[in-house]
BAFI-3210 file (N, C-alpha, C; in Angstrom, 3 decimals, decimal comma, padded with zeros to 6 digits):
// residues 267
n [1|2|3|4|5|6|7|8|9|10|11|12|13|14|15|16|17|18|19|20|21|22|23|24|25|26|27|28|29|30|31|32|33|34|35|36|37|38|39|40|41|42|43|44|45|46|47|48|49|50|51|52|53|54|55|56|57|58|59|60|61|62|63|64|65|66|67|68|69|70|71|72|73|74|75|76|77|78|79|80|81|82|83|84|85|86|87|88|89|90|91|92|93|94|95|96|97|98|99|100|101|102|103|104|105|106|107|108|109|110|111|112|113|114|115|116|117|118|119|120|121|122|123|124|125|126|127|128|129|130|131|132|133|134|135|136|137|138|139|140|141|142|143|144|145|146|147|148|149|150|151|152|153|154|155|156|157|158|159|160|161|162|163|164|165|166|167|168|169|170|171|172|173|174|175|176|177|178|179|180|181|182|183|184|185|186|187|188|189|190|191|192|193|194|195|196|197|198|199|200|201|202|203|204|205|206|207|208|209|210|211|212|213|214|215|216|217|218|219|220|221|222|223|224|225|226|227|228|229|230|231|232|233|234|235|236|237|238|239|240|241|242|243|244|245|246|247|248|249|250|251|252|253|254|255|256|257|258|259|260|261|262|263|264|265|266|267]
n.u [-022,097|-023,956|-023,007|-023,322|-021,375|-019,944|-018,340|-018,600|-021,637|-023,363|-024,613|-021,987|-021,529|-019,762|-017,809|-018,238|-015,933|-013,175|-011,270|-009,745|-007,899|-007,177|-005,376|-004,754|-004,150|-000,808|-000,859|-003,494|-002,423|000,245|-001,030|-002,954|-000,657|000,715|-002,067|-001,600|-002,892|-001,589|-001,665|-004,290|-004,127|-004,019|-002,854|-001,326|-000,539|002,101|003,445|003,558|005,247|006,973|006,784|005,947|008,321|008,361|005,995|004,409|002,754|001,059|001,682|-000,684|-001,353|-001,417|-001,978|-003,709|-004,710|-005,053|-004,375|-006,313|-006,447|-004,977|-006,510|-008,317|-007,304|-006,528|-009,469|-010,618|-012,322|-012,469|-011,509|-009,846|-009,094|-008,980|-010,283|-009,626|-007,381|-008,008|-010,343|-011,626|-010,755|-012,524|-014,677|-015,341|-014,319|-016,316|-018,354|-018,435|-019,005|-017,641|-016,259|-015,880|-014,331|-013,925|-012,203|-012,247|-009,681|-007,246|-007,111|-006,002|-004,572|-006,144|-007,827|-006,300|-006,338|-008,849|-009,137|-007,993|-009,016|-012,286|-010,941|-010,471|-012,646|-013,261|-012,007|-013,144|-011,904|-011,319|-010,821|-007,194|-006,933|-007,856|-005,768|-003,714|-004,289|-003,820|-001,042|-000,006|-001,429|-000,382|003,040|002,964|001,620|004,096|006,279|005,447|004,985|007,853|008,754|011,266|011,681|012,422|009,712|011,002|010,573|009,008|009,272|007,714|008,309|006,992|007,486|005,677|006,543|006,739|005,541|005,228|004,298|003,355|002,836|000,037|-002,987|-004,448|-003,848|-002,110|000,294|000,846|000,199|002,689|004,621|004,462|003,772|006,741|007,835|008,057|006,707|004,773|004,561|002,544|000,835|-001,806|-003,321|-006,062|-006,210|-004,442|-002,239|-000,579|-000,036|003,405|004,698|007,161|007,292|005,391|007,038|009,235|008,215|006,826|009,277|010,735|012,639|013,624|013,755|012,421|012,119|010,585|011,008|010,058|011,922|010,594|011,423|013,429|014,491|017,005|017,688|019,461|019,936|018,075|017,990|020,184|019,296|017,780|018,813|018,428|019,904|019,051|018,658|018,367|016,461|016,181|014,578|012,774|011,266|011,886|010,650|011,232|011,253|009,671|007,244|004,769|003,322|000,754|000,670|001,635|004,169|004,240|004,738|007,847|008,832|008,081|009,427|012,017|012,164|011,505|013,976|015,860|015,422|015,487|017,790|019,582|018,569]
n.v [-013,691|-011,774|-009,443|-006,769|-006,307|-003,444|-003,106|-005,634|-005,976|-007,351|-009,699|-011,208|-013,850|-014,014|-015,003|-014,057|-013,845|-014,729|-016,949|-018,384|-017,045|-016,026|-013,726|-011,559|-009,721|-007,546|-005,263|-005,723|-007,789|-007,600|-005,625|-006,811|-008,917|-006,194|-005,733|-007,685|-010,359|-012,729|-015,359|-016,177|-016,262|-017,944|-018,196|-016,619|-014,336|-014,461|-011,963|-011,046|-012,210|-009,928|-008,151|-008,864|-011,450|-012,909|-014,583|-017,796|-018,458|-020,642|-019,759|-019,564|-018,154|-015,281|-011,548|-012,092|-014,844|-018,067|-020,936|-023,237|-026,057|-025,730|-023,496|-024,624|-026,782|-025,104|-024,073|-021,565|-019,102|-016,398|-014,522|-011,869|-009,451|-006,521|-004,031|-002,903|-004,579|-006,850|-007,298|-008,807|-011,648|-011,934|-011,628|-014,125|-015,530|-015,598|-016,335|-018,943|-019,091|-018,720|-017,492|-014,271|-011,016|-007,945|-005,441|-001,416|-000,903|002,049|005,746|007,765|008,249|008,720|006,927|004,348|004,197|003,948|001,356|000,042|000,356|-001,128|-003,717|-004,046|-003,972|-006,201|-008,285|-008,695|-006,725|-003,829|-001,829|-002,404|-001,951|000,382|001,834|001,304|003,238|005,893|005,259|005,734|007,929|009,834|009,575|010,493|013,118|014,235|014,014|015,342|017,883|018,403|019,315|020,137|023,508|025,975|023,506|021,012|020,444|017,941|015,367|012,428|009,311|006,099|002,526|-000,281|-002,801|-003,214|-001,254|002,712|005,133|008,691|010,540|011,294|013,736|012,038|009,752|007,649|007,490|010,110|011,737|010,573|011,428|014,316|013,849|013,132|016,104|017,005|018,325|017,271|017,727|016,977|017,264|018,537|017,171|015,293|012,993|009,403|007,830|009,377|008,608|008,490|011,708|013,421|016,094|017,858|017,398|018,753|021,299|021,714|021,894|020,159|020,398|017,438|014,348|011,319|007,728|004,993|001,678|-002,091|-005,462|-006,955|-005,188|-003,884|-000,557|001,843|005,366|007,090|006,030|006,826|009,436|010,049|009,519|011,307|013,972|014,958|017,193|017,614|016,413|013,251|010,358|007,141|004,645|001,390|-002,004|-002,631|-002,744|-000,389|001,443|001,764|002,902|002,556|000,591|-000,272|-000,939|-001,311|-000,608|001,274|003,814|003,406|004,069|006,337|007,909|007,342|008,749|011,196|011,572|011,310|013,939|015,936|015,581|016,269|019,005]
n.w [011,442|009,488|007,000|004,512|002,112|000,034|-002,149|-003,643|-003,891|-002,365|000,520|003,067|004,774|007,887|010,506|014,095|015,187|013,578|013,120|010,990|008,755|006,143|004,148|000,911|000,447|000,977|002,385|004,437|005,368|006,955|008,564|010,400|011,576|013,073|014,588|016,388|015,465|014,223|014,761|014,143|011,097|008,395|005,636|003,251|000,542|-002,297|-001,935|000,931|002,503|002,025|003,952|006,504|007,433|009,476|009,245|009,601|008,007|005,262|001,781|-000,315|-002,735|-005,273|-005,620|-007,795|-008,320|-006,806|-005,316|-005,589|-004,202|-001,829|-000,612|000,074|001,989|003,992|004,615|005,560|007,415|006,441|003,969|002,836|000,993|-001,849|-003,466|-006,900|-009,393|-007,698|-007,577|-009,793|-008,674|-005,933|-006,909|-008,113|-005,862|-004,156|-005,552|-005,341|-003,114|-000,917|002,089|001,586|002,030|000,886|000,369|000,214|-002,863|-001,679|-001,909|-000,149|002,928|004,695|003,458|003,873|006,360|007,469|006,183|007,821|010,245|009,623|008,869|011,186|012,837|011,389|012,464|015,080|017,318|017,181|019,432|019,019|016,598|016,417|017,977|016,460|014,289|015,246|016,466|013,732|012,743|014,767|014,097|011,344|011,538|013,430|011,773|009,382|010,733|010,769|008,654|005,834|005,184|001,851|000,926|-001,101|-003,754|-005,999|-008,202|-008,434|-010,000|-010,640|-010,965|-011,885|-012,602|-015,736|-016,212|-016,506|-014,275|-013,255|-010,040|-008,980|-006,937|-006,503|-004,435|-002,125|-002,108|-002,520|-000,238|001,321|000,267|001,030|003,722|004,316|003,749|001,484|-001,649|-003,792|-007,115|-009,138|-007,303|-007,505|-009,370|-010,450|-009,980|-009,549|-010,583|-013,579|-017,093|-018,310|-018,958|-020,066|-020,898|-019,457|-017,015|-016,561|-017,495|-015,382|-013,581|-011,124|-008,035|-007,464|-008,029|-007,573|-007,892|-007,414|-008,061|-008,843|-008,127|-010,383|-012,562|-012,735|-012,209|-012,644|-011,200|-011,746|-014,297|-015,900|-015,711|-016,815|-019,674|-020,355|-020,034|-017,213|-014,623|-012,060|-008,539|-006,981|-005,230|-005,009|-004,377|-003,364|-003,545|-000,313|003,176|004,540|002,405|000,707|-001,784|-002,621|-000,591|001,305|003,868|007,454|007,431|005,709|007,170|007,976|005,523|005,068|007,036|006,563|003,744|004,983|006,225|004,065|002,595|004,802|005,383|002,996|002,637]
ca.u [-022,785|-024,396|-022,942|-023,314|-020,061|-020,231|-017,903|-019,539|-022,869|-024,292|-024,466|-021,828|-021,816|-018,436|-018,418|-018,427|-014,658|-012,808|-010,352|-008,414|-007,858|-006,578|-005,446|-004,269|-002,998|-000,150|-000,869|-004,173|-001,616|000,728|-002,243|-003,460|-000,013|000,440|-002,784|-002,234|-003,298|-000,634|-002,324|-005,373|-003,717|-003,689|-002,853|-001,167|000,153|003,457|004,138|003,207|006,491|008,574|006,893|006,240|009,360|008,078|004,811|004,625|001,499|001,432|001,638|-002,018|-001,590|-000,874|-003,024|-004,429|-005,127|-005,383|-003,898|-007,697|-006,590|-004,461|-007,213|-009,095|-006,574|-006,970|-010,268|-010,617|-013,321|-012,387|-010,603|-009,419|-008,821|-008,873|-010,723|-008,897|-006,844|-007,954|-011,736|-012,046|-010,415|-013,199|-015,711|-015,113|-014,390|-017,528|-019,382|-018,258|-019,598|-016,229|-016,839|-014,636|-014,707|-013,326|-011,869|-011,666|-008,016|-007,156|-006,365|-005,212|-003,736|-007,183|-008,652|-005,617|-006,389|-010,315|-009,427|-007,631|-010,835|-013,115|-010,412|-010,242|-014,212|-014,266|-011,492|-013,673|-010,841|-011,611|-009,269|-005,958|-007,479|-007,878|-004,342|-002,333|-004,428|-003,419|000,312|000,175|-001,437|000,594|004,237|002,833|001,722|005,362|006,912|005,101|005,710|009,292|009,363|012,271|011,637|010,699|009,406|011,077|009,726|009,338|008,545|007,785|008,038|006,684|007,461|005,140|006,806|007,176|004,568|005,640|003,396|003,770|002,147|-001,190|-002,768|-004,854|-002,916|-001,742|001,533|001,203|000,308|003,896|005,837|004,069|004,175|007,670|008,483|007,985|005,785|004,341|004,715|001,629|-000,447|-003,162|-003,914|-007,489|-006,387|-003,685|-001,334|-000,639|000,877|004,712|004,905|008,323|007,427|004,830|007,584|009,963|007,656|006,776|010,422|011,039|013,522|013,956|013,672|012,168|012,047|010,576|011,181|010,061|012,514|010,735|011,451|014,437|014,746|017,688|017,699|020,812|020,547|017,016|018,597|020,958|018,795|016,871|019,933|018,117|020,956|018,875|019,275|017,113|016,148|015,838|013,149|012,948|010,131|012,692|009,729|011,709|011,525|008,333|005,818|003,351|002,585|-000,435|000,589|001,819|005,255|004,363|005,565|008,994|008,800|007,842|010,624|013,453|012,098|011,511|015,281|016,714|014,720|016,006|019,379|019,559|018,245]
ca.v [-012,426|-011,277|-008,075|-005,931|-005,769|-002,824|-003,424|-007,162|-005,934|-008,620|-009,772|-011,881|-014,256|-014,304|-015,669|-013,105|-014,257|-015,299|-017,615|-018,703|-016,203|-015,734|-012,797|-011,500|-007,972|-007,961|-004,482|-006,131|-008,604|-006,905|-004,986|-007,839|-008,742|-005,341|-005,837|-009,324|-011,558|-013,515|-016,749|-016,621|-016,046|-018,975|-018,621|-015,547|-014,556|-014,626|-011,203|-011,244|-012,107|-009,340|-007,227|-009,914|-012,646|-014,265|-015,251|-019,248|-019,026|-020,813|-018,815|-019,495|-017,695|-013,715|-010,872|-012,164|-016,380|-019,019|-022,013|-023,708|-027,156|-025,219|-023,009|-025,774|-027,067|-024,438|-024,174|-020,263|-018,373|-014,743|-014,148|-010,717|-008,994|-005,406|-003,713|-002,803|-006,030|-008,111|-007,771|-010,028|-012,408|-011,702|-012,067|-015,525|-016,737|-015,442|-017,000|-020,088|-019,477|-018,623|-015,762|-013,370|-009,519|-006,912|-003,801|-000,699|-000,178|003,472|006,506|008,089|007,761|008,119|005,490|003,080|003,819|003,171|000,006|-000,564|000,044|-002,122|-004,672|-004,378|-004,403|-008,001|-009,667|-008,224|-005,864|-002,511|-000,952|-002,745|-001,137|002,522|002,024|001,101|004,018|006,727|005,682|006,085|009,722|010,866|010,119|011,497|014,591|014,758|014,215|017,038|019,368|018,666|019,334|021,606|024,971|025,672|022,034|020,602|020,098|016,521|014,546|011,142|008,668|004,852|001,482|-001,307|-004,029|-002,578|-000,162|003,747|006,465|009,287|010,129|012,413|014,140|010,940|008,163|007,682|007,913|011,744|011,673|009,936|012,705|015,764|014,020|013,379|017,173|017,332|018,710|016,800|018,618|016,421|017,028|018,719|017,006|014,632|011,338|008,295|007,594|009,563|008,294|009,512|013,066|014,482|017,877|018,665|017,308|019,712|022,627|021,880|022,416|019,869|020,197|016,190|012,823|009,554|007,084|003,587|000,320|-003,471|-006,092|-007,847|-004,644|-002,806|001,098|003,128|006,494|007,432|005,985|008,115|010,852|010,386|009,346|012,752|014,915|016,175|017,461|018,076|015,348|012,355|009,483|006,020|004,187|000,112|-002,890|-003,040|-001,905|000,911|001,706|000,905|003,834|001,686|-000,245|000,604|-001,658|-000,214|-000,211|002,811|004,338|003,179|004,477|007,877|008,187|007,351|009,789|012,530|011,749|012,061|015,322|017,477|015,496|017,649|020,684]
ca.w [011,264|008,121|006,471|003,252|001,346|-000,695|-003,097|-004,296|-003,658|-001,982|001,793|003,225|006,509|008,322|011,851|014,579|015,707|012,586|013,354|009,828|008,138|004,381|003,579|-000,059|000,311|002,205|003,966|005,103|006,377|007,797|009,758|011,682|012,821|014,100|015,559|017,646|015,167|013,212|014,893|013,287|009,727|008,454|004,629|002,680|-000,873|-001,887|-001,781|002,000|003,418|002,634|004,992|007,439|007,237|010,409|009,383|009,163|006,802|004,088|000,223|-001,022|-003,972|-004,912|-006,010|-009,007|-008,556|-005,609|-005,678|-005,078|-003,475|-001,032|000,037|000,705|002,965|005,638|005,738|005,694|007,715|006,240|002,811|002,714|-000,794|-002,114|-005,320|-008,088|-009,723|-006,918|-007,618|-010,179|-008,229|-005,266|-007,193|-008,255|-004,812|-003,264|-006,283|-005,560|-001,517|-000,181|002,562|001,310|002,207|-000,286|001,387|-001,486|-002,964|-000,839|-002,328|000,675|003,779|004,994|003,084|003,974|008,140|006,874|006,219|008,968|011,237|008,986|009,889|013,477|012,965|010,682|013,127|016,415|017,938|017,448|020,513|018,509|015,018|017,094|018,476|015,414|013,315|016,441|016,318|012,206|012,401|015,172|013,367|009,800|012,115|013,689|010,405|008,731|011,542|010,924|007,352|005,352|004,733|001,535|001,179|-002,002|-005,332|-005,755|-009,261|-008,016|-010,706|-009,949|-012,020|-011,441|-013,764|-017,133|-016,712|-015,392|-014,111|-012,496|-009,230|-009,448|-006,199|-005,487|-004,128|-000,597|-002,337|-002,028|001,369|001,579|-000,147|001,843|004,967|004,329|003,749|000,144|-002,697|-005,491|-008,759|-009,876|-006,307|-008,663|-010,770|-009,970|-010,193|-008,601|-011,746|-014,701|-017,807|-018,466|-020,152|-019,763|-021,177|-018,432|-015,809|-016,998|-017,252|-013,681|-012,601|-009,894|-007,344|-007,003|-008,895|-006,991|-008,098|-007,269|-009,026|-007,871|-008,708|-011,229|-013,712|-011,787|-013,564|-011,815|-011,283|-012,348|-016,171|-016,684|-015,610|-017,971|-020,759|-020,295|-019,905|-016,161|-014,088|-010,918|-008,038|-007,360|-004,908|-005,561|-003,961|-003,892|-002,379|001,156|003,673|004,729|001,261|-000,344|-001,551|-002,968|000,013|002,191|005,292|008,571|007,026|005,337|008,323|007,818|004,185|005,368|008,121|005,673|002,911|005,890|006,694|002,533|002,183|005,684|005,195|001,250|003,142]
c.u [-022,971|-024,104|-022,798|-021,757|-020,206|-019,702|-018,167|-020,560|-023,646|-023,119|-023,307|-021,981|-020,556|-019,056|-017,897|-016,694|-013,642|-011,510|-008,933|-009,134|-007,091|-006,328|-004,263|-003,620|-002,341|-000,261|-002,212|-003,311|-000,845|000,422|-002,298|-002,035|000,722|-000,253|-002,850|-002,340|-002,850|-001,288|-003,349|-005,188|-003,055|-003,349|-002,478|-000,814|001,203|004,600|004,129|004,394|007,627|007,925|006,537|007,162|008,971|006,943|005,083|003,302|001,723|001,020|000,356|-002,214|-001,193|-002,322|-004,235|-005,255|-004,821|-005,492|-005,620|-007,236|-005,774|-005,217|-008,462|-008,833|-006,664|-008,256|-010,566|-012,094|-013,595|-011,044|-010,819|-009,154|-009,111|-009,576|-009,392|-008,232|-007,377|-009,332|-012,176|-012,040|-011,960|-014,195|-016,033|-015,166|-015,996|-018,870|-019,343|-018,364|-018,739|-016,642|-015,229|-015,263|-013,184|-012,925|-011,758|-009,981|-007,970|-006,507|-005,993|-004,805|-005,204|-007,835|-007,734|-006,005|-007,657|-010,176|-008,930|-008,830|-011,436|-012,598|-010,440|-011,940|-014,392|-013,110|-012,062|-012,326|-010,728|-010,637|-007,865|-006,103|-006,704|-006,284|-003,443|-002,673|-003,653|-001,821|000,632|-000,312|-000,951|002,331|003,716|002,772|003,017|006,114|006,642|005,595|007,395|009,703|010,580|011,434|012,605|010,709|010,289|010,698|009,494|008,730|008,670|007,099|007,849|006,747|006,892|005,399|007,470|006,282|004,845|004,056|003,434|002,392|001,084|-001,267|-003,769|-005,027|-002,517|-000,316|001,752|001,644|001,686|004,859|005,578|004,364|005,661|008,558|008,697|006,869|005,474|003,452|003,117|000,306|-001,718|-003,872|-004,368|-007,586|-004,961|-002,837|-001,595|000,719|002,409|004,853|005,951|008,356|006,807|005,771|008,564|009,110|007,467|008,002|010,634|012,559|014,359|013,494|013,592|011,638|011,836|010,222|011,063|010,979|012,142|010,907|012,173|014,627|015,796|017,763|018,362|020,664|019,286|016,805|019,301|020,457|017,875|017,138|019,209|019,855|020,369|019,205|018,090|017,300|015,774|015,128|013,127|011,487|010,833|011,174|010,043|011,322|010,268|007,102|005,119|002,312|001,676|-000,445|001,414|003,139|005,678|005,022|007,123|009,223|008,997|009,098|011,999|012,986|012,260|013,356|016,429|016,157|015,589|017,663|020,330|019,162|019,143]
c.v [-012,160|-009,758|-007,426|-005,478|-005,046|-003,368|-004,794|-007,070|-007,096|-008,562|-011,049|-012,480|-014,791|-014,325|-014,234|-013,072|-015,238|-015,598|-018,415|-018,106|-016,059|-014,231|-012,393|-010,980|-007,772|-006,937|-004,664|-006,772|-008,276|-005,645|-005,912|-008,625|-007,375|-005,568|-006,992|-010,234|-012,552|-015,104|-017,000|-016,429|-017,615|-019,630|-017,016|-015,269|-014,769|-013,394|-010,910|-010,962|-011,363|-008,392|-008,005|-011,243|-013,637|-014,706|-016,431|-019,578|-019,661|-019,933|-019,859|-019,370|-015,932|-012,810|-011,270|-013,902|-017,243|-020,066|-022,664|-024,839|-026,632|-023,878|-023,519|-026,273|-026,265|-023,781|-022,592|-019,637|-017,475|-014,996|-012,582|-010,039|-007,495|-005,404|-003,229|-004,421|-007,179|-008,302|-008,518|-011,350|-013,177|-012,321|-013,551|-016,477|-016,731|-016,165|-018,046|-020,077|-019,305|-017,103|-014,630|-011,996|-008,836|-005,492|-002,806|-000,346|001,653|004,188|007,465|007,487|007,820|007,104|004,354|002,907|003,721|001,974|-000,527|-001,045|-000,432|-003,031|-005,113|-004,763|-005,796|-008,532|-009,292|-007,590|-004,599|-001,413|-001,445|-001,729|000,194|002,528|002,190|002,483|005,292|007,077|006,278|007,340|010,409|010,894|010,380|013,137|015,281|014,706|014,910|018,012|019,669|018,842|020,595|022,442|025,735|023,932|022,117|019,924|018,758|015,697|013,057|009,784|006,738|003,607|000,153|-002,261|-003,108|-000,909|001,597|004,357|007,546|009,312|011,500|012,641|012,842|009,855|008,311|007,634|009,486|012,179|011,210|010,974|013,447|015,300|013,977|014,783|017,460|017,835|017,870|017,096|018,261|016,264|017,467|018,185|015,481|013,283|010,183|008,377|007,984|008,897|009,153|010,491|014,449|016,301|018,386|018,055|018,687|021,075|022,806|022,014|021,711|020,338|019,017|015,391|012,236|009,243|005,620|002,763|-000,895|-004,217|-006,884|-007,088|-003,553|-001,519|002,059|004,852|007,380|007,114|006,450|009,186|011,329|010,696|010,432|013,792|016,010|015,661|017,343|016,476|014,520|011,234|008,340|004,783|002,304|-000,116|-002,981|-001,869|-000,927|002,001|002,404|002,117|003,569|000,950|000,254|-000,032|-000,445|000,092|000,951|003,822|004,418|003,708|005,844|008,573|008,332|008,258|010,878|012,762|011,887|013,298|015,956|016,647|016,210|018,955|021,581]
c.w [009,770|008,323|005,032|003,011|000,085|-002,107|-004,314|-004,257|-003,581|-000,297|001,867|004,747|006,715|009,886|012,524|015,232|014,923|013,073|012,184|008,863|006,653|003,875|002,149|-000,647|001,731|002,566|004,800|005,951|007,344|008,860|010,661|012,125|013,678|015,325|016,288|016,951|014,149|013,602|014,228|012,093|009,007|006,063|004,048|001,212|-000,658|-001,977|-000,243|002,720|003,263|003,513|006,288|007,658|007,814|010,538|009,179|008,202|005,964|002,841|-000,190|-002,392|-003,876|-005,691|-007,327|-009,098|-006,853|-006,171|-004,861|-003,689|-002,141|-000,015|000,505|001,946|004,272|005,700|006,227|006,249|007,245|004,948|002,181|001,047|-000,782|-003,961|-006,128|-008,745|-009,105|-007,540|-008,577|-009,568|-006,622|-005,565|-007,766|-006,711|-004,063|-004,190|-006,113|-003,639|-000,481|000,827|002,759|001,636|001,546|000,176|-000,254|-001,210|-002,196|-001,682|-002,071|001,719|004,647|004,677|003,563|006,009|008,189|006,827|007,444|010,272|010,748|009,541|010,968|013,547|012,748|011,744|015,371|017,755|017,251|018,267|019,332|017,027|015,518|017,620|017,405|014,009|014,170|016,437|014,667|012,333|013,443|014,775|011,912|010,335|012,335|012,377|009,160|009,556|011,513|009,294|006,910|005,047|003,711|001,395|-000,631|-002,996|-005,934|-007,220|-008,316|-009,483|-010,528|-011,220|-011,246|-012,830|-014,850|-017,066|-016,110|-015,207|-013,091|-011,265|-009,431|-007,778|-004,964|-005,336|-002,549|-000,554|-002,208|-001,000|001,992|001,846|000,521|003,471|005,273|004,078|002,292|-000,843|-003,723|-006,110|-009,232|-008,526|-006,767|-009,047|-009,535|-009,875|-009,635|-009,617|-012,946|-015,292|-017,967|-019,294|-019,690|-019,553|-020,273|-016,756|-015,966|-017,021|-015,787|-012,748|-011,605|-009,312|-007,390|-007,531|-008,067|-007,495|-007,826|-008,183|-008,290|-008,751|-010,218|-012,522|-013,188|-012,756|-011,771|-012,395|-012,188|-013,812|-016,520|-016,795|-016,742|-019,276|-021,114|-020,233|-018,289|-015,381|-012,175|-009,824|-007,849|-005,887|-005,295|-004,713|-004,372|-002,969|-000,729|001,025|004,183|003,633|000,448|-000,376|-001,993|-002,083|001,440|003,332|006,534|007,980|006,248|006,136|008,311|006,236|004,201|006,383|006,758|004,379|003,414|005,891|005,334|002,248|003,022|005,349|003,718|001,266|003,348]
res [x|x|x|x|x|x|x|x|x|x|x|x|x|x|x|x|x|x|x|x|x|x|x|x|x|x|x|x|x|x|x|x|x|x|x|x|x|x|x|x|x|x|x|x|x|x|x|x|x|x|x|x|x|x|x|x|x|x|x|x|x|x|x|x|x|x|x|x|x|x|x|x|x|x|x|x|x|x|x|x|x|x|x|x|x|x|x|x|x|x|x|x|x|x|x|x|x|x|x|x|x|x|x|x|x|x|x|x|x|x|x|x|x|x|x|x|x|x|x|x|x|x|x|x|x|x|x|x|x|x|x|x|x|x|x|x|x|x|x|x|x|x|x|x|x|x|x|x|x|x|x|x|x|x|x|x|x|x|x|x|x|x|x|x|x|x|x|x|x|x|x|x|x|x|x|x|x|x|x|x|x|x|x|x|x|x|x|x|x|x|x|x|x|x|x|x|x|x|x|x|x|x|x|x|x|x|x|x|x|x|x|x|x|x|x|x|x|x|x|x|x|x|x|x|x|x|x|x|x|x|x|x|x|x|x|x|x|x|x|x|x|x|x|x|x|x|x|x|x|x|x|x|x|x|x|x|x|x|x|x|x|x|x|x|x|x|x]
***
């Protein structure tokens, strides 16, 4: 089938029943085995397997490069990817005839169950899509309706490597904190990640410090607390998919449960 991929502007032709599959962002990945289809996945990154362990794909490559002679090897009908960081990457493979489709990075919790239905659209399952978006907005629903009273004040501070930023009002990381029963201090403000500026955290008065850190640039809670003389209390936030508020796969779910359950358990 020939279709218009916005994001690469230009048409691509993926078969109507894509059978090896490549995908690059592991909450694309960890979508389609939700939805049924870990068989036809036939090649992932190598951040992939911590939210799927029991995939047997082979590591391809990760957000940024592809091991070429290894994506040769299987032979890929459908190579999955995301804008932001990835789209350079995109645009290279599709120049070189590869039928890749580009989903946009989400910067809510709507845009992340958007992609989900595109998905279910490019691997022709539609009902599995509508099912797995259905169970995701009816526990965010129940896990708002169960929030504390008042909701607590929430700075949410995020370390990707070396780099911090706090969280602004549009990210699907928000959507995390509120459905989990919290406020964020920085839901205002017009944009996904602002740079770190203590003085307007502090004027804003939070209630609560979270904090997530990925291993390859671990920052605990506890010694920036210190190093900042705040007294108030804090959460500490890791990549475990229970854990993980960066990641836009179904495991968000499990992210949102265990934040819902450190918020009313501090109530």
């Amino acid at each position: 089938m020939k279709l218009y991929c916005d994001p690469l502007r230009d048409y691509v032709h993926l078969p109507e029943h894509p059978r090896r599959i490549v995908s690059l962002a592991s909450g694309l990945t960890e979508a389609l085995v939700h939805m049924g289809h870990s068989d036809a996945i036939v090649g992932i990154s190598e951040f992939c397997p911590r939210y799927v362990p029991s995939l047997q794909a082979p590591i391809v490559g990760d957000y940024l490069k592809v091991d070429a002679a290894a994506l040769r090897e299987v032979q890929p009908d459908l190579i999955l990817l995301t804008t932001g960081i990835q789209r350079t990457l995109a645009y290279k493979l599709h120049q070189q005839g590869l039928p890749v489709y580009l989903l946009p990075l989400p910067n809510s919790l709507q845009g992340v169950l958007e992609n989900v239905l595109t998905l279910g659209a490019l691997v022709d399952d539609i009902p599995a899509a509508r099912a797995l978006v259905q169970t995701w907005n009816r526990l965010f629903l129940d896990l708002e309706a169960d929030s504390p009273t008042p909701k607590p004040r929430i700075y949410a501070e995020l370390w990707f490597g070396k780099h911090v930023r706090m969280t602004g009002g549009l990210t699907f990381v928000h959507d995390i904190i509120q459905t989990a029963g919290g406020e964020n201090i920085f839901g205002d403000v017009r944009t996904g990640y602002l740079e770190l500026d203590m003085k307007e955290v502090e004027r804003r008065q939070p209630d609560l410090f979270l904090c997530f850190s990925e291993p390859e640039h671990p920052v605990q809670a506890v010694d920036l607390m210190r190093e900042r003389g705040w007294d108030f209390p804090y959460i500490q936030a890791d990549v475990q998919p229970e854990h993980n508020l960066i990641h836009d796969g179904p495991s968000m779910m499990k992210a949102a449960q265990w934040l819902h359950q450190q918020l009313v358990g501090r109530h």
